[in-house]
N, C-alpha and C positions, 0 to 999 in steps of 0.2 A: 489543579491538583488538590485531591479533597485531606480530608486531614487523618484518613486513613494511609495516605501515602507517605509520611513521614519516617527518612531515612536514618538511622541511629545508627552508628558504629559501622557503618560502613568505610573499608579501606576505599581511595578511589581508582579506578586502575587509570592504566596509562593508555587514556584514548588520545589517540592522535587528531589532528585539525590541524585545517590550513590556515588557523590565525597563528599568528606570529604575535607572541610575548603577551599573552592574555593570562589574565591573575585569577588563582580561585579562591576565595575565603576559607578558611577551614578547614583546606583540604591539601594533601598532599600536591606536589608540583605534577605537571603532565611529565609523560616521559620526551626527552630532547627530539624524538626521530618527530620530525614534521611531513606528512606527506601531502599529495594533492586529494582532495575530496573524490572519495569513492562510492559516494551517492547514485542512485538510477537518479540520470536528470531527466526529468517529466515536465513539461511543458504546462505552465501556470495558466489556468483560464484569465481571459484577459477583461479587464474590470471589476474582477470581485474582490481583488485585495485594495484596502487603501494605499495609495503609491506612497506612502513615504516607506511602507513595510515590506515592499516587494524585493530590493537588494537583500533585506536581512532574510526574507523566506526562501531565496532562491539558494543563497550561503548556506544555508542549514538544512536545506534540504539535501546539500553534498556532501553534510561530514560521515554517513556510513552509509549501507548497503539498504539498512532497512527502513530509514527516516527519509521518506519524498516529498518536499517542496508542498503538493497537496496534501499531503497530512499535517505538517505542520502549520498549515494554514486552517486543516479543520479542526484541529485541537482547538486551535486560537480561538476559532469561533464559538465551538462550544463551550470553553472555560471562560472568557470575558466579554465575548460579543467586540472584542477589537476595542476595548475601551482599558487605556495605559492605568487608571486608578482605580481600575476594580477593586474591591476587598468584599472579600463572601463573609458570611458569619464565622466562619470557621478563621479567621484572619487569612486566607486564600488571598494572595497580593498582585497584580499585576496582570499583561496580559496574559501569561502562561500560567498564574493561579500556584506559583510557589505559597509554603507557609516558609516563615521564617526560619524551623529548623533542618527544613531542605535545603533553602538558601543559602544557609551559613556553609554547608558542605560542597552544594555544586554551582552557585554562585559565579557568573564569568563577566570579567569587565570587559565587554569588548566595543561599546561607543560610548558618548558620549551625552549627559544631560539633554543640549540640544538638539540631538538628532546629528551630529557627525559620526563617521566613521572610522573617528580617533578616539581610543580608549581613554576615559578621565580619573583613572584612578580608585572608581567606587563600584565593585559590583552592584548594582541597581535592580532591585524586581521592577521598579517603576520607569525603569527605563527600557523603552521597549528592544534596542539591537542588543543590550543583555538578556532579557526575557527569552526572546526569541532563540540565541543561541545557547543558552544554558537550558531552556526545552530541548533543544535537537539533540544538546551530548548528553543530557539524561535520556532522553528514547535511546541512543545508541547505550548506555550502558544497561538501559535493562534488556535489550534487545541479545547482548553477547550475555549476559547472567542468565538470562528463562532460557536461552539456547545452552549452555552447560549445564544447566537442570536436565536435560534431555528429556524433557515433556510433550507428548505428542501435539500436533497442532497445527493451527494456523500462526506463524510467531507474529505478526502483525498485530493479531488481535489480543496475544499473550502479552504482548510489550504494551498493549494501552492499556489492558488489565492494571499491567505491575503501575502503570503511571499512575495510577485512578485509587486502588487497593494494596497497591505496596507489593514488591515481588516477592513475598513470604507470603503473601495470601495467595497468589497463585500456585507457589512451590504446597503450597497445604493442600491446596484444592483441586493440584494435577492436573490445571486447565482455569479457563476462566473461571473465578468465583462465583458460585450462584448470590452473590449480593444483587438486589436489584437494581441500585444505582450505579455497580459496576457491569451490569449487562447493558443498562440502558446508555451508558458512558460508550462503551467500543462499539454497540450497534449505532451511536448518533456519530460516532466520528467514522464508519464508515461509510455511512448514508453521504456524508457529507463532501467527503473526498471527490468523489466526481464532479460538483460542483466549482471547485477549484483544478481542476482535470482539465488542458487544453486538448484541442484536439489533434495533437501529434505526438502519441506517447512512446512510440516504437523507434521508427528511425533506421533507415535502412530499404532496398527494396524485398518485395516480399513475393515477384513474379507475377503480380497481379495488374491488369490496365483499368482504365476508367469507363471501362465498355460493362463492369462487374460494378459499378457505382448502382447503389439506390438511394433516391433521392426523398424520398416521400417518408413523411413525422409517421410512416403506421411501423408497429413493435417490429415489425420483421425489417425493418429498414435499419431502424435503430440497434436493432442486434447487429447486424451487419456492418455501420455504421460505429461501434462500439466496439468491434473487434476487430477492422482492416486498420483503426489509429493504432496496433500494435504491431503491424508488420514488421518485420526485421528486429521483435524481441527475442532477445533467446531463448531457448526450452531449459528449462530446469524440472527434473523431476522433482515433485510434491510439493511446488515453489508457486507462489500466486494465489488471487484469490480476491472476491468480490474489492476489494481494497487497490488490486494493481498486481503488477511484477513482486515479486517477492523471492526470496532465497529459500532454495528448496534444500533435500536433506538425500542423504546416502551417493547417489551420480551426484545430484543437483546441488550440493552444499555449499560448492563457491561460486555459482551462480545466480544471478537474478534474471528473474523472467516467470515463464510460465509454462505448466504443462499441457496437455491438450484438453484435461477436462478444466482445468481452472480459468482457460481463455474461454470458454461455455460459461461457465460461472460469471463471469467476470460482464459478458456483455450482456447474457440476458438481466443482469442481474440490475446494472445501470440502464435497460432499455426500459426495464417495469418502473425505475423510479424508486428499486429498493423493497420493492414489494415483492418478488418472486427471488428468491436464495434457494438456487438447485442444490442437491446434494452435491457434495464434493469430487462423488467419483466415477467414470464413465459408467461402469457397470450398473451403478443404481440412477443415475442420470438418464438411462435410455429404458428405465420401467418407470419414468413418471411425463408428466406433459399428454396432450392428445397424439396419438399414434396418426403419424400419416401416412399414405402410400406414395411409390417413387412417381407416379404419375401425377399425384396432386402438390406435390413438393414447391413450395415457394420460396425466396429468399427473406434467412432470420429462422428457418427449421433446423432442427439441430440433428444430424447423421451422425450415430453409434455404428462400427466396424468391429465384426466379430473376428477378432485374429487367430483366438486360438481355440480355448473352451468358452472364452466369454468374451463380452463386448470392452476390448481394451483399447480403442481408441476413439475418438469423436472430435468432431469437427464442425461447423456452419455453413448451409448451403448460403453462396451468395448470387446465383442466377448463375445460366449458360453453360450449367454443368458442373459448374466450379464451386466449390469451398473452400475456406479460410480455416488453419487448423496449425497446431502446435505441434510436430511429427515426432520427433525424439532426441535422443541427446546428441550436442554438438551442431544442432540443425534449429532453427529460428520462426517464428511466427509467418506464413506465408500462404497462398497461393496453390490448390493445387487442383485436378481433374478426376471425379468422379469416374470417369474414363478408362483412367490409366488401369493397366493390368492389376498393378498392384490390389486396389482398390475396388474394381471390377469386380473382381471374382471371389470380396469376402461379402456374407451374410452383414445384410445393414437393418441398422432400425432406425427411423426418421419420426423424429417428434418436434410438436410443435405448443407453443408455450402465451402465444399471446394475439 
């Protein structure tokens, strides 16, 4: 956290966590309702975190809706490179890169000097299961503040804004700050998230068998391969996005998950390596990429369906007929037949991207 982000006068609200009896410096007391972690659990790639970090990442990646275990693991990386005695010029301290008069306010005692997981009495930037979970409930408080800004967006990238730039520079800016070290901040944490991304992030069956598996490293694999680990996520309208599941707005706003074009987004976008970010939405999604015909159609091409005036839904061919696609509210990442009537019979565009 750079030293633009430095919180003044802030009241702290009453986020809830499932730590029990955790002290904050500075700051008002949590409210008493303790509940159980309402985090999306996303499945931690396995070797990239140092093990002694991984219980504190997995914790903190449940205390809210919009803070996932891989992001708090890429913040990590990009603020201190996983090194407990960082200090930047800016006196940026620890692994999650507090300054001191952040810390004085959202400061959590929650282990121990040695690496226990018994509180010792001293909020610590230098101790990393403090760092770690005082990172995760400040992403959740700027996460609920830029969302009662009612600022349009992706909130994902808005909340690493606020963490990077302070959420008054976003609330000024109506969106991410054109700062360049604040662009180049959310765009490196979320290049980096999939890195820390296991390969089971959905959960659930999604109606698909393994006769629709590709196995082979070429981009259309990998798309395909990037967007079946999210089966049985659930569809939130305007919710997701090259980052993961995320909580969408209007239908979608108590949900996390994804819509049909952000599950598009989201695989081709980790199948490029970061290098191709489609437009957000199906309708401008299916005027870019190479146009293919339903005859030369592979798996990892992405299918635009024209429902009504325009192309309002899209989906991934995965071979045998079949696509992977985000259908609509109430209904989850799955499975379905190019086939089917439904589908059949609307006006499609098929592009392809790598």
């Amino acid at each position: 956290m750079k030293s633009g982000a430095l919180v003044t006068g802030f009241a702290v609200l009453g986020l809830v966590t499932s730590l029990v009896g955790l002290s904050v410096l500075g700051a008002a007391e949590p409210e008493e309702d303790v509940v159980e972690p309402v985090g999306l659990v996303t499945e931690l790639s396995p070797g990239q975190i140092p093990p002694e970090y991984v219980t504190w990442i997995e914790q903190a990646g449940g205390l809210c809706p919009e803070v996932s275990a891989p992001l708090v693991a890429a913040q990590i990386e990009a603020e201190s490179g996983w090194d407990p005695t960082a200090v930047s010029h800016a006196n940026a301290q620890g692994l999650s890169q507090f300054i001191p008069g952040t810390w004085a306010t959202w400061g959590v005692d929650a282990a121990g000097k040695d690496g226990s997981a018994e509180p010792d009495g001293v909020a610590d930037p230098f101790t990393p299961g403090d760092a770690i979970m005082t990172q995760a409930r400040y992403d959740c408080y700027l996460a609920d503040t830029i969302r009662d800004m009612g600022i349009e967006g992706d909130l994902t990238r808005l909340m690493l804004a606020g963490y990077n730039a302070g959420p008054g520079a976003v609330q000024q800016s109506g969106g991410v700050p054109g700062i360049p070290e604040t662009q180049g901040y959310v765009t490196k944490i979320i290049s980096l998230m999939s890195k820390f991304t296991g390969n089971s992030g959905g959960g659930g069956g999604g109606g698909g068998g393994d006769e629709t598996a590709v196995d082979d490293d070429s981009f259309g694999g990998r798309v395909v391969a990037g967007a079946k680990k999210w089966l049985g996520t659930p569809y939130s309208w305007g919710g997701g996005g090259p980052e993961g599941p995320g909580r969408g707005f209007a239908q979608g706003a108590n949900t996390v998950g994804f819509d049909c074009s952000s599950l598009v987004q989201n695989a081709v976008y980790h199948a490029s390596g970061g290098a191709t970010l489609l437009p957000r939405v199906s309708q401008v999604q299916v005027t870019v990429g190479e146009p293919v015909s339903r005859e030369d159609i592979r798996p990892g091409d992405v299918v635009g369906f024209q429902l009504g005036s325009s192309y309002d839904h899209i989906g991934i061919y995965i071979g045998q007929g079949q696509f992977i696609h985000s259908p609509k509210t109430g209904d989850v990442v799955k499975i379905s037949n190019l086939d089917e009537p439904y589908y059949a019979g609307k006006p499609q565009q098929i592009r392809r991207f790598g």
